[in-house]
C-alpha positions as CSV (number, residue, x, y, z in Angstrom):
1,X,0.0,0.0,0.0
2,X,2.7,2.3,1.0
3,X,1.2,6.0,0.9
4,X,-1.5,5.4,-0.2
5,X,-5.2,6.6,1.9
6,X,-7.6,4.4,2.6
7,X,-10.9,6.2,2.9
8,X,-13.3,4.4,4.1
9,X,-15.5,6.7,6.1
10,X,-14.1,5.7,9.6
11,X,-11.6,8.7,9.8
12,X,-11.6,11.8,12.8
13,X,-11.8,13.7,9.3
14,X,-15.2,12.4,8.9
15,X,-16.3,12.7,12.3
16,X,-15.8,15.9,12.8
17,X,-17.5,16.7,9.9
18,X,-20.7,14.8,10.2
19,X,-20.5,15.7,14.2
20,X,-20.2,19.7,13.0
21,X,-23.4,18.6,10.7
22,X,-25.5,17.5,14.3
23,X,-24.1,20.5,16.2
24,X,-26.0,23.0,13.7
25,X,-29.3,21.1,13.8
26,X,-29.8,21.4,17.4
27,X,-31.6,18.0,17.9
28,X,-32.4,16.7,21.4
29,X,-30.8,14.1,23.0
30,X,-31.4,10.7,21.0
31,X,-31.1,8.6,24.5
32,X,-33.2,10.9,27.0
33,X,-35.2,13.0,24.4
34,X,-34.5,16.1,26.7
35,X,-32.1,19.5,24.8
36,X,-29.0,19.5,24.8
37,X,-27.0,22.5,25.7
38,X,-24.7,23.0,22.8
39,X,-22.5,25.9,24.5
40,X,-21.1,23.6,27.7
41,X,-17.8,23.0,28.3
42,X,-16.9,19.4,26.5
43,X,-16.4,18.0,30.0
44,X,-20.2,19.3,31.5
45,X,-22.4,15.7,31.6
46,X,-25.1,17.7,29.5
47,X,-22.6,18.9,26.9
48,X,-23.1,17.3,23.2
49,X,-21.5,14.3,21.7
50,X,-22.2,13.0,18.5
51,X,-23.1,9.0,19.5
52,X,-22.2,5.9,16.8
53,X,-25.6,4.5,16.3
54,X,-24.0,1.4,15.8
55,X,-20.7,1.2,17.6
56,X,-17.4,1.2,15.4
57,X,-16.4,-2.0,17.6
58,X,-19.5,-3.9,15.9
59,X,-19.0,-2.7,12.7
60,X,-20.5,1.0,12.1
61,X,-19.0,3.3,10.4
62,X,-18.6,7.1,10.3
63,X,-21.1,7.5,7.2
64,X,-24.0,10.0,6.6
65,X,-27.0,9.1,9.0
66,X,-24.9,6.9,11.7
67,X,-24.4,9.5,14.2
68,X,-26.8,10.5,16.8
69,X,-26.7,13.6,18.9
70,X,-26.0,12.8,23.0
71,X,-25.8,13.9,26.3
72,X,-21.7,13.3,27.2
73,X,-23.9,10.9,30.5
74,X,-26.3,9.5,27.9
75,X,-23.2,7.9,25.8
76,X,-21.7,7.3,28.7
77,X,-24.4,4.8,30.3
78,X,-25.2,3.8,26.6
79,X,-21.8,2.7,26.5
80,X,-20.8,0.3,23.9
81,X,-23.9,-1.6,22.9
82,X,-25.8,-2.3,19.9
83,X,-29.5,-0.9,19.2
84,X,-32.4,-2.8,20.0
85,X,-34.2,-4.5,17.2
86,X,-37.9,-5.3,17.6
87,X,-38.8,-7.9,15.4
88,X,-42.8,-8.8,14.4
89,X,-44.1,-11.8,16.6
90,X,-45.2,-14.2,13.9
């Protein structure tokens, strides 16, 4: 490979970006539903961070649509885990 970039959507690059992107709507919390205060410090528990709707460990990516806005404590106690899926009772 030697220089060569791999871009696959999983860079800070694209992150940033699509995090910037959630930061200008202004969307609620996607765990608690309550608002998010965009303007606290990084390190207040009610300050915004974009959330992997499915977690990079289980195979998400940093694509358009898989980032969700959260409180810093939200993530936090989300942690890690994968989304629930409801599926139809047959």
């Amino acid at each position: 490979m030697g220089s060569e970039r791999i871009r696959n959507g999983r860079g800070h690059r694209s992150f940033r970006r699509q995090r910037e992107i959630l930061k200008r709507r202004g969307l609620p919390c996607a765990w608690c539903g309550k608002p998010i205060d965009y303007s606290a410090p990084p390190n207040d528990p009610l300050a915004f961070t974009a959330d992997h709707v499915i977690p990079i460990a289980g195979g998400g990516s940093l694509h358009k649509g898989e980032l969700q806005p959260m409180h810093r404590m939200c993530n936090a106690k989300k942690g890690s885990s994968m989304p629930v899926r409801i599926r139809q009772a047959s």
